[in-house]
Each structure stands twice: as C-alpha cells, then as structure tokens.
C-alpha positions in Angstrom: -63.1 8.6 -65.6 -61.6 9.0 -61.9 -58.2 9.4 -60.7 -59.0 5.4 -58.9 -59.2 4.0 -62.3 -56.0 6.1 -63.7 -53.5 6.3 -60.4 -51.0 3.4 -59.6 -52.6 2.5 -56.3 -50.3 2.4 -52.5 -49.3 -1.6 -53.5 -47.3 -0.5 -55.9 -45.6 3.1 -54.8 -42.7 3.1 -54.2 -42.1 5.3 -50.1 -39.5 6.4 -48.1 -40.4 6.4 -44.2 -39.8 8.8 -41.2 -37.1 9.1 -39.8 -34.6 8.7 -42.3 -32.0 10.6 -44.6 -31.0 11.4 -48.2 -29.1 8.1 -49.2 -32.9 6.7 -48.7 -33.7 8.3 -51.3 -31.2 8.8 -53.7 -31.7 5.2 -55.3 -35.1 5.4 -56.7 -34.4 8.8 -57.7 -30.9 8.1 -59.6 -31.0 4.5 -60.2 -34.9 3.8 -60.1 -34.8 7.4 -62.7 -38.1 8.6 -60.2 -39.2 12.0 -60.3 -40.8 12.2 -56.8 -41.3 9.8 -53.6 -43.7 10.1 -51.1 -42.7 10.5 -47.7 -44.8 8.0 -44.9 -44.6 7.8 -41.2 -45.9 4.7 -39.6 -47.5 5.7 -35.6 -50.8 4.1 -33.8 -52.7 4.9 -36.3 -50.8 3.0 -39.0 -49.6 4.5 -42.2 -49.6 8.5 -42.4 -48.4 10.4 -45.3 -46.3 13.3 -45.0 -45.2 15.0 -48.0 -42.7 14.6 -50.9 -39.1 14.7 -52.1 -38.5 16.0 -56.0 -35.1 15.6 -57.7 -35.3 19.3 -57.3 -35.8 19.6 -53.5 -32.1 17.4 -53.1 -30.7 19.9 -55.9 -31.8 23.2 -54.2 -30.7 22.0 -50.5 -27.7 19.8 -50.9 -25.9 20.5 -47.8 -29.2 19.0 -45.5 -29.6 15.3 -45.1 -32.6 14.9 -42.8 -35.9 13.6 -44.9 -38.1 15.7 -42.5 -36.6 18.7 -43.6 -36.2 18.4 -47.9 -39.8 16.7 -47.9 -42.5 19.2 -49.1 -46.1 19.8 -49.3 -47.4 19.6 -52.5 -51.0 19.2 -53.5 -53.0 16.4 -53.3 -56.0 14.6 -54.8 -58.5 11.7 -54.1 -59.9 9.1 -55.8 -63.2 10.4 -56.8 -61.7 13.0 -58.4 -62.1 13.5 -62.4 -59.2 13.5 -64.5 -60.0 16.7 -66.0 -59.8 17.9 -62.6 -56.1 16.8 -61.9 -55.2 17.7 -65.0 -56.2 21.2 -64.4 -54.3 21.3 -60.6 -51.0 19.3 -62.6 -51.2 22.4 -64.3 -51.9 25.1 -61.9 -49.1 23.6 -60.1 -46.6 22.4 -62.1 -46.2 19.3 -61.1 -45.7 15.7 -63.0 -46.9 14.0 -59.6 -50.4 14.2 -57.3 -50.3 11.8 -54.3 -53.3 10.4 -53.8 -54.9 10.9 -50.2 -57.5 9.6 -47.9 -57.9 10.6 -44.5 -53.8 11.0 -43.9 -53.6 7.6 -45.6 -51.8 7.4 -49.3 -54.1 5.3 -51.6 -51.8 6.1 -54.9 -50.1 8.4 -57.3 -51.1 9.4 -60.1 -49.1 11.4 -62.7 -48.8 13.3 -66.6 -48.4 9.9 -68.1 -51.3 8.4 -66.2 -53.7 11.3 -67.7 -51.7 11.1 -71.3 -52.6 7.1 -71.3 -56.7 8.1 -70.5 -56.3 10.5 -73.9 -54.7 8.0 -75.1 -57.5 4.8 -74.7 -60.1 7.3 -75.5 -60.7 7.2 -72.0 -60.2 11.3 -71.2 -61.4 13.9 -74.5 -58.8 13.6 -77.2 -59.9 15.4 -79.6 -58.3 18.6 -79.8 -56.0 19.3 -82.4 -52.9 19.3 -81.1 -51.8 22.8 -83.2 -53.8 24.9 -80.8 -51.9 23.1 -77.8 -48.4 23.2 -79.6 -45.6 25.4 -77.6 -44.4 28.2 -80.2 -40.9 28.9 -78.3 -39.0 25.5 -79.2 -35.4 24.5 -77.0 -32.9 24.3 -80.0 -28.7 23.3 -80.4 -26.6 23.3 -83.2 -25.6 19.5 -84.1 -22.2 20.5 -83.9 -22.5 22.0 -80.3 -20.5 19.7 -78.0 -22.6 17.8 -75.2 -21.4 19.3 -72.8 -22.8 22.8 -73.5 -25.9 21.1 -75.3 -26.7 19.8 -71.5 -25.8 23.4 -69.9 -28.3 24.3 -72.2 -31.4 22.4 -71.9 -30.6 22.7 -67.4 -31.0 26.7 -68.3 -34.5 26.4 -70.3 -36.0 24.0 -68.1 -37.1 21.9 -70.0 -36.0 18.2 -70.8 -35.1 18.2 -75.0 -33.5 20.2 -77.9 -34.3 20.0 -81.3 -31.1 19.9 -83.6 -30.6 21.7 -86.2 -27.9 21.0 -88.9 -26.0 23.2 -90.7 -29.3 25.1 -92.7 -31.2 24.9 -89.9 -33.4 22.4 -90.7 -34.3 19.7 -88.1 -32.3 17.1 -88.1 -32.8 15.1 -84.9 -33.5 15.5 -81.0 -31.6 15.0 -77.9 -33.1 14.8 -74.3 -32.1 14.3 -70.9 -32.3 10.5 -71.0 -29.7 11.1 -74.0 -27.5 12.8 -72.0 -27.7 10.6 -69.1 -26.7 7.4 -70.8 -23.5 8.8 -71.8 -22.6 10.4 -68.3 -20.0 9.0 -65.8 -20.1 9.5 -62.9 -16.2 9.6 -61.2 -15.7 9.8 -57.4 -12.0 10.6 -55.8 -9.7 11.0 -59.3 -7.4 14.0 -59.3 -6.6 14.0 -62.9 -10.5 14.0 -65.1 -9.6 14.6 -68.9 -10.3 17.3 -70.7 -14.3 16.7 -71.1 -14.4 16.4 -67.0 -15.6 19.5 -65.1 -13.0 21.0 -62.8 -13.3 23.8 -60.2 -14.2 26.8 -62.7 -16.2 24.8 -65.2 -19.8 26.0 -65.3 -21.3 22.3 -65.3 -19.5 21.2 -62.2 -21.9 21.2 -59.2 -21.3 19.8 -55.6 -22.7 17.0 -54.1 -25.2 16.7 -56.6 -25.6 17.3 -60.5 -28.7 17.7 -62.6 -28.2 15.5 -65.9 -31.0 14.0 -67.6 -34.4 13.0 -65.6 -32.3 11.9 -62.7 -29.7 13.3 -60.3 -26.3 12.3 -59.8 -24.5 12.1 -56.1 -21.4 12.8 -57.1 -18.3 15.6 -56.7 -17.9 15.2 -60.7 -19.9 14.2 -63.5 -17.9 13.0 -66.9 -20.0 14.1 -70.4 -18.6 13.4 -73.3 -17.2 16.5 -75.1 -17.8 14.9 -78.8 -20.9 16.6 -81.0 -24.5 16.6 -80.2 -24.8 14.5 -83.0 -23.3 11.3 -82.0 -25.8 11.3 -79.1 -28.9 12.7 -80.7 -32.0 10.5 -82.0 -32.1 11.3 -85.6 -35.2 9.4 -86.6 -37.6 12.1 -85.0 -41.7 11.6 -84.8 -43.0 14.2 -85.8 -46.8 15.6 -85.6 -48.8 17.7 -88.0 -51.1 20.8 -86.6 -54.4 18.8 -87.5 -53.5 15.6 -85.4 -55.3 15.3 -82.2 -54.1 15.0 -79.0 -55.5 11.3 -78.5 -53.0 10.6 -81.5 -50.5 12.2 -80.0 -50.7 10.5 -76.9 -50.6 7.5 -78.5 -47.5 8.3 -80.0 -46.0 9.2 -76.9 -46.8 6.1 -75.4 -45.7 3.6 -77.8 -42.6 5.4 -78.8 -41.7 6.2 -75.3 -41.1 9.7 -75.4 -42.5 12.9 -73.8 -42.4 15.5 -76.6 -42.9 15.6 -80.6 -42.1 18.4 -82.8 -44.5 20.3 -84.6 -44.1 20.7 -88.1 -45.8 22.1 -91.1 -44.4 21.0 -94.4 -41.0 20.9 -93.6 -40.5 23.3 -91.5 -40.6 23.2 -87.5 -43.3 25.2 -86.0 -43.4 24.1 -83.0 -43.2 21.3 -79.8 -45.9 19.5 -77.7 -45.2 18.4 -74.9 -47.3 15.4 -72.9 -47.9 18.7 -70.3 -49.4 20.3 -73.2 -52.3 17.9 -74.0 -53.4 17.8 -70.4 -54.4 21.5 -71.4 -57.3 20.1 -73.7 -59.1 19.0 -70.6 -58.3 22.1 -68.5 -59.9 24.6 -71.4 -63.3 23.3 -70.4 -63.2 19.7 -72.1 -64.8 16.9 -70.2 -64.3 13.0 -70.3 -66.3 11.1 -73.1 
C-alpha cells in the first residue's frame, strides 16, 4: 500500500495562501481542532507549496503575525511512497502530518491516523503484539487533582492524556486534552475572572495564546474549571491486553475515537500505547501484507 491510496488528496486539504496573517489561520486550528495547514502560494506557475504552520509554531512565536515567517519546512513525501516508509520518517520526525508533494505542487496529506486506518483494514502489517510496542512511563493524576493543575500537567509531559488513579491507585478513568477543551472558556476584556480564572501570577495564564487540549486558544485568558479531575474524566476506559495486536488495536482506536489505550495486565496498569506507537511495527523492519 502507497501513501496515494492512504493520504487525503489536495481536493480536500484544507490551505492557507501567501500573503496572509495569523487570523488566517487561527480558525481551522481552534475551531476546525487542525493540527497543521499547509501554506500555498499561487504565481505563473499555478499552485506552489511552501511549508506549514503547527499549533506549536503560533505558541512558540506569538508576538509575529506574518504567515511567511511562522510557516516551516517540515518533511515531505510522495505518492509512490510505501506506508512503512512514512511511518518510519513520522517517526524520525516527530510529526502527526507529511504533505504530500509533486514537483512544488501539494497532491495531499497524509497523517498518524491515515497509517493507523491501513493497520487497521489489514491493509499495512498488524500483527505485532501490541506489549512490545506499549510505552512503560505512563502520564498519571490523582482523581481528586483539580483541572486546572491536571491540564498544567499533561502541557509539561507532552503528551495529550492522564490516566486517573483513585484513591488506591488503581485506574479509574482517563482524561485528555479534548476533555479539557470542552470545558474551557475562553473570556476576552473582564477585569474581575473568578477564582478558577488565571490572573497575572498564575502559572496557566499565557498571552495571546494558550495551549489547552488539541487546539489553541487566542485569547488573554482561558477559564478551566477548578472542580476534580473526576467530573471531567472518561471513566469507562478501553483497555488492551499485552497479547492483542496492533491491527486490533487500531481498530479500537478508530471506532472508539481515541488516540491511546492503557495497557494492562490483570488488573493492574502496565502501560499506554499510543496510535504513534503502532506506526513503530512497520518501522522495525515489517512490511505491508
């Protein structure tokens, strides 16, 4: 399987175009909850692409507002590609989005869930079991820990869940960024906040833009609920067993929506996998079926 038959091809990509500013963007990437958008400039010879803008580019350069100056070169694939073989550079890189380039021209995107859906149909190898790809160092909060230091929490390990644990720190649910997000307010221009707004000396207060959940907020202040993680958490966790394989993992991702599922064995957490970490069983030498 190519990346032609995985990507979502130009028709359908969302762009932002040359010249422009930040406000272009900030709509798919807040309201539209993108990761990425390509960058395109139209001359005489039609169409060109010219880079990307993250979520993290606005983040680490608030104060500039020019498009030609966040965008950034990532790396980039084409459609003959295998998916094994932009699995392996999603890795390398670090990156949840490959533009898809011919000539200068963009002919798609493809991304982590593009690859997780080819494990999934059988369509990429599947068959490694998932406890040789499972992540040891799990993301954890207390269910009593407010949300607002729960989503201080998950912003300083980087990665986009926690797994609750109750008071005999068992497992008792999860909470993720889209969590937190759904709950979040953002308030423009009001003096007087609350108690659970950030102010001037509160850790979670950022300027001009704030990190919550998969998608960035414009906004001076951002209101999270102070009440316990677990009025917001999803207590009805998947979970997956060490002898599962990735395809059934992927599968569960998909139809349940979600981009991680914790590990266990018996009843005790042993671990997280992550949709990142079944792209790893095609890296390690596997090949498509």
């Amino acid at each position: 399987m190519n990346v032609a038959d995985a990507m979502t091809p130009r028709a359908d990509v969302v762009t932002v175009e040359l010249p422009g500013t930040r406000d272009d963007i900030l709509e798919y990437l807040q309201e539209r909850a993108f990761s990425s958008v390509p960058v395109v400039k139209s001359d005489e010879d039609g169409e060109q692409y010219r880079g990307l803008i993250s979520r993290d580019d606005l983040i680490e350069r608030p104060e500039e507002d020019q498009l030609a100056i966040l965008m950034r070169d990532v790396p980039t694939t084409s459609k003959d590609t295998t998916i094994p073989e932009v699995a392996a550079l999603m890795v390398e890189s670090g990156t949840r989005r490959v533009p898809v380039v011919d000539d200068g021209h963009l002919e798609g995107i493809v991304t982590v869930t593009d690859v997780v859906r080819a494990i999934a149909d059988g369509q990429a190898n599947g068959d490694t079991e998932v406890g040789g790809l499972a992540r040891r160092d799990v993301n954890t909060t207390y269910e009593g820990t407010p949300l607002t230091v729960a989503e201080r929490q998950i912003s300083y390990a980087k990665v986009p869940y926690s797994v609750v644990l109750g008071d005999s720190g068992d497992m008792v649910g999860v909470l993720t960024e889209v969590d937190v997000i759904e709950v979040a307010r953002v308030v423009e221009g009001e003096d007087n906040t609350g108690d659970s707004m950030a102010a001037d000396d509160d850790d979670w207060k950022w300027e001009s833009i704030k990190a919550v959940g998969s998608r960035y907020l414009p906004t001076r202040n951002v209101q999270i609920p102070a009440e316990p993680v677990r009025e917001f958490m999803t207590d009805d966790v998947v979970t997956v067993t060490g002898k599962r394989t990735a395809r059934d993992a992927a599968q569960t991702m998909l139809n349940k929506d979600i981009e991680q599922i914790p590990l266990v064995s018996g009843d005790e957490l042993a671990g997280i996998v992550r949709d990142v970490d079944l792209l790893s069983a095609l890296v390690d030498g596997h090949s498509d079926e």
